[in-house]
N, C-alpha and C positions, 0 to 999 in steps of 0.2 A: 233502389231495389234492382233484383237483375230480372231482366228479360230477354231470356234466351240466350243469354250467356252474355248481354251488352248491359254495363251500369245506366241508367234511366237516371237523368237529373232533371228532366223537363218538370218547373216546378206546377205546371197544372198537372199532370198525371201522375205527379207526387202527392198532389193535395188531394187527386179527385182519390186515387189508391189511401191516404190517408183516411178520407173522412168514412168509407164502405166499410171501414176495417173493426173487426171487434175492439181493437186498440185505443181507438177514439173515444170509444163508452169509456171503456174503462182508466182513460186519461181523463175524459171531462168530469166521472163522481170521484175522481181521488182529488180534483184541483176545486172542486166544490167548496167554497167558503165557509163551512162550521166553525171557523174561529168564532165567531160570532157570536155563535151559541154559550160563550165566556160570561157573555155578558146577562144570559139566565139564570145560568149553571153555578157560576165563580171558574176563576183560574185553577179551583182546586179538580178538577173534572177533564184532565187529560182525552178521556175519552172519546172527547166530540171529537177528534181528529183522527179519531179510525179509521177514515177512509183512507188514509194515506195509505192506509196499506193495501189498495189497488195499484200501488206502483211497482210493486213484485214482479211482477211480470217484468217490468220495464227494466228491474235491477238483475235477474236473471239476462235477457237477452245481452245487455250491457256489458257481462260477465264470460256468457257466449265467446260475443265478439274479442273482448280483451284475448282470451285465453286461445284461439283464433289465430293473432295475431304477435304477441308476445311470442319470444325465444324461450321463454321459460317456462314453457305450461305446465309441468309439474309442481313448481316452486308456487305457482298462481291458486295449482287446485288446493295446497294446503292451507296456502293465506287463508282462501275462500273460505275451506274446510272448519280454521280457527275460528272468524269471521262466525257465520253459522252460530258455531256452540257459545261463542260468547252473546250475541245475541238472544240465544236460550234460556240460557244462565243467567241473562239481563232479565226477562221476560218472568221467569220463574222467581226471582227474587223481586220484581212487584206484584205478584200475586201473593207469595208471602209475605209482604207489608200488608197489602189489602186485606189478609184474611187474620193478619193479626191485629189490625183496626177493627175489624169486626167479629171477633170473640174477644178483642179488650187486650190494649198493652200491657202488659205484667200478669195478665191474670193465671198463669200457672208458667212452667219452664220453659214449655216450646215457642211460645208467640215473642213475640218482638219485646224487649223492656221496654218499661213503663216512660213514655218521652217526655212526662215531668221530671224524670232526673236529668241532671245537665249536662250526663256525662254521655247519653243517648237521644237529645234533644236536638242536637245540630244536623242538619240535611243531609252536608257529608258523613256524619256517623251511620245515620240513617241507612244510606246505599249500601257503603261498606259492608256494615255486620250482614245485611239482609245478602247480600253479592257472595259473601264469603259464608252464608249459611246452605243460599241455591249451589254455590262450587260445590261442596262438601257432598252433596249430593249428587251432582251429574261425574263427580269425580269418581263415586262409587269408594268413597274414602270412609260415608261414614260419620262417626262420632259425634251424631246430630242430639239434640235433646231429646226424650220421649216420650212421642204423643200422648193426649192425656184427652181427649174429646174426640168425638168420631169423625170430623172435621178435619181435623190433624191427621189421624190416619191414610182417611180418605186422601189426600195431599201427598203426605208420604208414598202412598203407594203408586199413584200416577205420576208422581215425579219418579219415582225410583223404575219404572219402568220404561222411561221415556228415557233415564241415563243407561240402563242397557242397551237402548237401540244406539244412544249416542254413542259409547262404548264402541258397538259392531261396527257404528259406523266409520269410527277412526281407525281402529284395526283393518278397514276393508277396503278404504280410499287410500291409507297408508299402504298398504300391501299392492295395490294397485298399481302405485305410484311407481313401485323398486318392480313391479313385472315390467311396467311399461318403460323403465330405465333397461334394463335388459335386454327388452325386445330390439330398443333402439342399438345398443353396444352389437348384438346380433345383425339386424341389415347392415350398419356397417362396417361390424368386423367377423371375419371368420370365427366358426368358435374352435377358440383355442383350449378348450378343455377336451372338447372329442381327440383333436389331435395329440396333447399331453396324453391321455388314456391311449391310444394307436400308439406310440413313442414306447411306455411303459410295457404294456405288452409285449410287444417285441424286442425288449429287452435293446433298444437304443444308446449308443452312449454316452456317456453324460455330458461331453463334449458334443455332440451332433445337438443335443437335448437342450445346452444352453443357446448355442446359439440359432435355432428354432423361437426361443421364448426370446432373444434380443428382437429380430425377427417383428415376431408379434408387439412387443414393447414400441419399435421404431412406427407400428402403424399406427398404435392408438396415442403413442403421444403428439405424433405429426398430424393425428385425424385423417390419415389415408383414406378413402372410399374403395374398399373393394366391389362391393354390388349397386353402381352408380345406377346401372338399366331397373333393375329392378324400385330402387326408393323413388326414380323418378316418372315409371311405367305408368301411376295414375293421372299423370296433367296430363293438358291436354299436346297434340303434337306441337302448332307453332308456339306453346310456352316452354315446349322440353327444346324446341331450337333455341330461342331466347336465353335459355340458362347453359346451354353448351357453348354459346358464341361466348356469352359473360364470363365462364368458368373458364376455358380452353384457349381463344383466341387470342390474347396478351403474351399467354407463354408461345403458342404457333407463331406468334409475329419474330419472334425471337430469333427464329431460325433462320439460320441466312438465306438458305432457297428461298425462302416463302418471302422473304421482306420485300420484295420488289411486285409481290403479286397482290392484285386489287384486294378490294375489302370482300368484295361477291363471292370472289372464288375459295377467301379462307373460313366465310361463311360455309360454305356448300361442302366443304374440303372437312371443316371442325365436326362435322354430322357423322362420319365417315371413321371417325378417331375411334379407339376404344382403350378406355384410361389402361396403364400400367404402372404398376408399381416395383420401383427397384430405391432397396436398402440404400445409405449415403455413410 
């Protein structure tokens, strides 16, 4: 953990900071031994292992951190995002197994066929149809069979309105997703749509016009950084030096005056620099 801005590996003030922490509760009833209880229950009673699901937490921060870290955090939010609704989708389709065990295999159209036939008898059949009956539903696709018990109803409608949240939710993290790709193309590159409108206006000519937009083409396919001060204004100062020596220095060595001059001075000198960008 950090303290004060210094990483802590000291493993007693890791453990002593471990064990105060709500974390540890809720680590030591998720790692709780109810397998156990198998041996009451039968192996047919999934249930005893509910606690696992105190490790949520743990699989969020985990999630955190990756996306954190990864070059690709948008790519990460929608795994995630998938991730999530199939999970859903999983969870939903054994609850309609369980609730067609309990109004009775076959007993009218909606519930599960009857698993004395042998064509819905095998485990794998089992998931599948029940998985591709939950999709059907959080897909907002439809064409599900129709309730026939209040039971079923009841079912239907809280699933059906937990796939509109899911719905909102894809359109909203999706949408998220293409602002924050924008915003990004933005701190890096001028935008060149105000300028094209400025250009048009003024009735510019189509020759000035194109090459403006090569222009623009040469930065984002080079990944020129036009507003370096600005994307890197939040770190802190000696890690904005740290990343201008790494950035700048290699090419400053380059230069013939400078190659005879110490490392200190092209440090102190690289701070001093302010990028330019010229076409090739």
């Amino acid at each position: 953990f950090l303290d004060q801005g210094i990483l802590i590996k000291d493993l007693t003030r890791l453990r002593k900071r471990y064990l105060c922490s709500k974390l540890f509760l809720w680590d030591l009833v998720s790692l709780l031994p109810t397998d156990f209880l198998y041996f009451a229950f039968g192996i047919e009673t999934p249930l005893v292992r509910i606690n696992r699901l105190f490790r949520i937490p743990r699989l969020n921060e985990a999630s955190d951190r990756m996306e954190t870290r990864t070059s690709y955090p948008n790519t990460l939010r929608i795994t995630k995002l998938m991730i999530y609704i199939f999970v859903l989708i999983h969870w939903n389709a054994c609850l309609y197994f369980a609730m067609s065990n309990y109004i009775g295999f076959g007993d009218d159209p909606w519930v599960y066929p009857n698993i004395t036939d042998p064509m819905f008898a095998s485990m794998r059949t089992q998931y599948l149809y029940c998985f591709w009956f939950s999709a059907l539903i959080f897909t907002t696709v439809g064409d599900t069979p129709v309730p026939v018990r209040e039971e079923e109803f009841l079912f239907m409608i809280v699933a059906m309105l937990i796939a509109v949240l899911v719905f909102a939710s894809i359109v909203g993290n999706v949408g998220n997703v293409i602002m924050s790709l924008r915003d990004r193309d933005n701190v890096f590159f001028p935008n060149h749509e105000l300028v094209k409108a400025y250009l048009r206006s003024h009735h510019v000519s189509k020759e000035l016009q194109q090459r403006i937009n090569n222009w623009y083409q040469h930065l984002y396919i080079n990944k020129k950084i036009m507003r370096e001060y600005e994307i890197l204004q939040q770190l802190p100062l000696h890690i904005r030096t740290d990343i201008a020596v790494s950035v700048h220095l290699p090419t400053l060595s380059k230069v013939t005056i400078f190659q005879s001059c110490e490392k200190s001075l092209l440090e102190e000198l690289v701070l001093k620099l302010t990028p330019q960008v010229r076409g090739g």
